[in-house]
Backbone as JSON, one array per atom type, in Angstrom:
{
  "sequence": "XXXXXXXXXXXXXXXXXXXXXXXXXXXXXXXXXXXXXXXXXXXXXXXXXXXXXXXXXXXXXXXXXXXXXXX",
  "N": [[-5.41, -36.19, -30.82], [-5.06, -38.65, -33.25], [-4.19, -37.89, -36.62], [-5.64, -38.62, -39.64], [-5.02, -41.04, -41.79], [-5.56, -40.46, -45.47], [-6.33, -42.24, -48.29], [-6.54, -42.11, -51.42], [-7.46, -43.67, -53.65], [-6.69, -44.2, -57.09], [-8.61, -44.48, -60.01], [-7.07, -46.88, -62.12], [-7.36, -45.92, -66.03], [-8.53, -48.05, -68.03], [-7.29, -49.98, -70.56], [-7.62, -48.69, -73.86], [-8.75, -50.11, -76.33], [-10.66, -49.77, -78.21], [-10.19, -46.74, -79.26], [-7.78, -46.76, -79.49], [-7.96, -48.62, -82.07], [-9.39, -46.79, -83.75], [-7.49, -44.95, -83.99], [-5.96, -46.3, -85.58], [-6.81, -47.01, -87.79], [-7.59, -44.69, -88.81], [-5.28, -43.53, -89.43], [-4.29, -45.65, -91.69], [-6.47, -44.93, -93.44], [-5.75, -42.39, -93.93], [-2.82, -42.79, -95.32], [-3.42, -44.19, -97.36], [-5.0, -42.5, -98.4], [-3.35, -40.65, -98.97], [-1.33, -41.9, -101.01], [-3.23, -42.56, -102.81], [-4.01, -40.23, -103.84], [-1.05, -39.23, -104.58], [-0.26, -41.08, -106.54], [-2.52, -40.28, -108.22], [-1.24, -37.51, -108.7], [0.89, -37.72, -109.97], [0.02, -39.43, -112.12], [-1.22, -37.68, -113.63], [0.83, -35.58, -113.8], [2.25, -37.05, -115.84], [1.05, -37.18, -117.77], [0.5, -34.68, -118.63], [2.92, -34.39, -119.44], [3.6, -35.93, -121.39], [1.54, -35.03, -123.31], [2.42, -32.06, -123.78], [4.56, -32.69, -124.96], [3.62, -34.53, -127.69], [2.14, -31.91, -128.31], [4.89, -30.34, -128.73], [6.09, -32.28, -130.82], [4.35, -32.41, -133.07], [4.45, -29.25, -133.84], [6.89, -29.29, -134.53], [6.61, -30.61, -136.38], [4.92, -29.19, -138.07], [6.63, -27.1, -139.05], [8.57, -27.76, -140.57], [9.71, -27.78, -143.39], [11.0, -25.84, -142.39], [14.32, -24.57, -142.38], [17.21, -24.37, -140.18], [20.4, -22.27, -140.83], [23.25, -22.13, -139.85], [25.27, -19.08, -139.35]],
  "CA": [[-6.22, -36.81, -31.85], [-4.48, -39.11, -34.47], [-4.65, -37.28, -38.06], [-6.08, -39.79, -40.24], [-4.46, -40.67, -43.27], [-6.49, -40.58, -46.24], [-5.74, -42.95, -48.81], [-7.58, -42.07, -52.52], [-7.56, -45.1, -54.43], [-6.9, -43.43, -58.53], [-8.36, -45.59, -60.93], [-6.39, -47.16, -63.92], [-8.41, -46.37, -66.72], [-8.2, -49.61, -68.52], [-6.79, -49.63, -71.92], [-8.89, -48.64, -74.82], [-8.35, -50.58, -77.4], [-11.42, -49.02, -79.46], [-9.48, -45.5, -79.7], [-6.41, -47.05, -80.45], [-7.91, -48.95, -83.1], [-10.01, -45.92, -84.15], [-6.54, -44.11, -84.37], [-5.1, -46.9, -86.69], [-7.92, -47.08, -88.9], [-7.59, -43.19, -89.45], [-3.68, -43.54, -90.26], [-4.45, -46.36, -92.82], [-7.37, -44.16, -94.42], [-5.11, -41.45, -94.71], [-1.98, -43.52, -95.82], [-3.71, -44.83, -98.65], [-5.62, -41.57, -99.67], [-2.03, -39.84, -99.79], [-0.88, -42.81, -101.75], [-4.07, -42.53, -104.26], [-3.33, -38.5, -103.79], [-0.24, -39.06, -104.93], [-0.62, -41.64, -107.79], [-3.35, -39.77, -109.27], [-0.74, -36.21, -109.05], [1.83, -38.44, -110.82], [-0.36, -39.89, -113.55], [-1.32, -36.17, -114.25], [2.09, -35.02, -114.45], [2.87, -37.56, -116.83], [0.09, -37.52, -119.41], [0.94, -33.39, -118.79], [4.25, -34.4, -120.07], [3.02, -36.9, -122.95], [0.49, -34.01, -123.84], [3.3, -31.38, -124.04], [5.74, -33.55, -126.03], [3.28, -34.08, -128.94], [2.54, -31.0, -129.33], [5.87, -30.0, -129.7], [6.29, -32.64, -131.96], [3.64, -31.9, -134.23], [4.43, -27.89, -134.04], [7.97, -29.59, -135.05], [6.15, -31.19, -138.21], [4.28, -28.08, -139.34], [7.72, -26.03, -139.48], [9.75, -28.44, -140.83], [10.78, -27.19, -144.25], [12.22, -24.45, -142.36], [15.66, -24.85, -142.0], [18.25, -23.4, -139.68], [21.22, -22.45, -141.28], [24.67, -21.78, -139.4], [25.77, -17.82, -140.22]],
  "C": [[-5.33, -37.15, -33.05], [-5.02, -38.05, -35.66], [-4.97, -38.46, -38.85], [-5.83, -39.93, -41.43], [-5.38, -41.42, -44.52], [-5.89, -40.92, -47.9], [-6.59, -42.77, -50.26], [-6.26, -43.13, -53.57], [-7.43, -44.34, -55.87], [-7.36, -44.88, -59.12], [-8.1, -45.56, -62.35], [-6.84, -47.15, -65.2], [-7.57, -47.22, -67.63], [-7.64, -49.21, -70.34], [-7.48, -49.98, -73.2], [-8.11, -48.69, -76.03], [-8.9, -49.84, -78.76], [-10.43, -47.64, -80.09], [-8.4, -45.87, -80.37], [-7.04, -47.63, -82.1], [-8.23, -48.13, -84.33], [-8.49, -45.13, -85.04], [-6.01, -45.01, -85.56], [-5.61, -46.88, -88.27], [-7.77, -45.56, -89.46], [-6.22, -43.01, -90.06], [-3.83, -44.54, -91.49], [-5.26, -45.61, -93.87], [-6.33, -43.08, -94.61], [-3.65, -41.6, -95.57], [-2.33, -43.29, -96.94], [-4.57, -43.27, -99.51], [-4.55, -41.03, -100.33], [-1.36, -40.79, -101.0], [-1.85, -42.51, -103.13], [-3.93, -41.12, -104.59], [-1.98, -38.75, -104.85], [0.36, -39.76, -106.89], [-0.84, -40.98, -108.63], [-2.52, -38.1, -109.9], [0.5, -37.08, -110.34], [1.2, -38.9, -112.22], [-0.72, -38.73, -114.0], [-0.28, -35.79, -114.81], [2.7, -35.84, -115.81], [1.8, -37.42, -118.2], [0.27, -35.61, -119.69], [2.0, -33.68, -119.99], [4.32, -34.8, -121.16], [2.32, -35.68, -124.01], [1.71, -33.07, -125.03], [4.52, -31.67, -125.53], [5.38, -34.03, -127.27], [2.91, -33.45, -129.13], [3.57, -30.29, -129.81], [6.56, -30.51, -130.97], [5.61, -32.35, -133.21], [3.73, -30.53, -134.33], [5.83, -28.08, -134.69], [7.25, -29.77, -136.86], [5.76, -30.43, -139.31], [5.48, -27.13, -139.74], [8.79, -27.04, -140.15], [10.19, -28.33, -142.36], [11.37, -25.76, -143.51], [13.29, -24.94, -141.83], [16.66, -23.87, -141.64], [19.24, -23.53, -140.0], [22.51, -21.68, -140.11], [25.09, -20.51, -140.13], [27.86, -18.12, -140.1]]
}
């Protein structure tokens, strides 16, 4: 008795565009949040820095007849 050779057909699943696009769309949304993430840590740090810098100037202004003298 021949053995009968048994031939399974796999099928190709077809190429899904939706997921891919799904995936691109989720890298662009998170692109751009890190980008506005990142902006918005930067314009902090700087108005931090602005902040900082007048009040040392004006803590400069209120001491300023004192004068440091060289011993």
């Amino acid at each position: 008795m021949p053995l009968k050779r048994v031939v399974q057909f796999t099928t190709v699943p077809m190429f899904d565009h939706h997921r891919i696009i799904n995936h691109v769309t989720l890298y662009i949304q998170s692109s751009t949040f890190l980008y506005k993430f990142s902006s918005l840590l930067q314009r902090l740090i700087f108005s931090s820095y602005l902040i900082s810098n007048y009040l040392f100037i004006t803590d400069l202004e209120k001491h300023r007849d004192f004068k440091i003298t060289a011993c």
